[in-house]
matplotlib code that plots the C-alpha trace (Angstrom):
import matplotlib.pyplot as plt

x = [132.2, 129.7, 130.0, 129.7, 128.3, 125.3, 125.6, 125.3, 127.3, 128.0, 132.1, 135.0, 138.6, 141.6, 145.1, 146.7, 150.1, 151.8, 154.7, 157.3, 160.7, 163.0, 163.8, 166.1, 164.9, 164.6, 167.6, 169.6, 169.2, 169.8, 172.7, 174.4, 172.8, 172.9, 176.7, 177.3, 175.1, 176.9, 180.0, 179.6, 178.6, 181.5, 184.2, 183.0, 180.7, 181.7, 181.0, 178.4, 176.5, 177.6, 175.4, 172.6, 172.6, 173.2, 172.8, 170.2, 166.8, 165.5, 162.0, 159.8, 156.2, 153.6, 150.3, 147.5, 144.3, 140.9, 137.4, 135.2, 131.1, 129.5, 126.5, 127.2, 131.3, 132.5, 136.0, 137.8, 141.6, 141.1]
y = [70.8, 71.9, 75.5, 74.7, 78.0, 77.8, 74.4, 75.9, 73.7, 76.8, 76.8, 77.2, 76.9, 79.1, 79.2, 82.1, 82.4, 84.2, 85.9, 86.6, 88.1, 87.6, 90.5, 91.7, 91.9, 94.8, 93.4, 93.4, 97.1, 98.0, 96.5, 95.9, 97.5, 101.2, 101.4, 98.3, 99.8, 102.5, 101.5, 99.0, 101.5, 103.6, 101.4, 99.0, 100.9, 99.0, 95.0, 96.2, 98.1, 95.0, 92.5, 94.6, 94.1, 90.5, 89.4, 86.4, 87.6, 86.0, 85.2, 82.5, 81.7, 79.8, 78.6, 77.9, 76.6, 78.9, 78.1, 80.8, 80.4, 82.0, 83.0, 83.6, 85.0, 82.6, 81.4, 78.6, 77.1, 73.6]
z = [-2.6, -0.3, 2.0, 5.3, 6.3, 4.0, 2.3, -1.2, -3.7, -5.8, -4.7, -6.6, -5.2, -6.0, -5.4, -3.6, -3.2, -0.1, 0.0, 2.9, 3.4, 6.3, 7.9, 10.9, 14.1, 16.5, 19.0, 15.7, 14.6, 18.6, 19.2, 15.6, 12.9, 13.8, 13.8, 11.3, 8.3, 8.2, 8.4, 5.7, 3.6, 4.2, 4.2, 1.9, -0.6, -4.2, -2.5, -0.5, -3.6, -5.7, -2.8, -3.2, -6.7, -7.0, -4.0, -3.2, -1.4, 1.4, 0.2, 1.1, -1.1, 0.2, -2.3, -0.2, -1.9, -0.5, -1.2, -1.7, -1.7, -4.5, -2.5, 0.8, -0.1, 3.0, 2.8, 4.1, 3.2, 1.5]

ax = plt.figure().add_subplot(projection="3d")
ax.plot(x, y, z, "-o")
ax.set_aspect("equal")
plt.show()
């Protein structure tokens, strides 16, 4: 593999893995989740603490492949 910022042949390619989470959205916590949270915890403390617990996260992982020059430290997704 050749860089195409210096044309060394000195490469080597790694994989990097990317995580993300889903997350609530502003409009949510304004209009639901200020009064909901809390009331969830209140009146439902022992299903809600069990959820936490076991409850499935929402997380997504990407592996990319980069290729990083050894002599000029360019980058560039494979």
């Amino acid at each position: 593999m050749i860089c195409p910022k210096c044309g060394s042949n000195s490469v080597n390619v790694q994989a990097v893995s990317n995580v993300h989470t889903k997350r609530k959205g502003i409009l949510w916590w304004l209009f639901i989740g200020w009064w909901w949270v809390p009331i969830k915890w209140f009146c439902f403390f022992w299903l809600a603490l069990l959820a936490k617990i076991f409850g499935s996260k929402k997380i997504k992982t990407d592996i990319e492949a980069y290729a990083v020059c050894q002599n000029c430290g360019y980058k560039w997704r494979t």
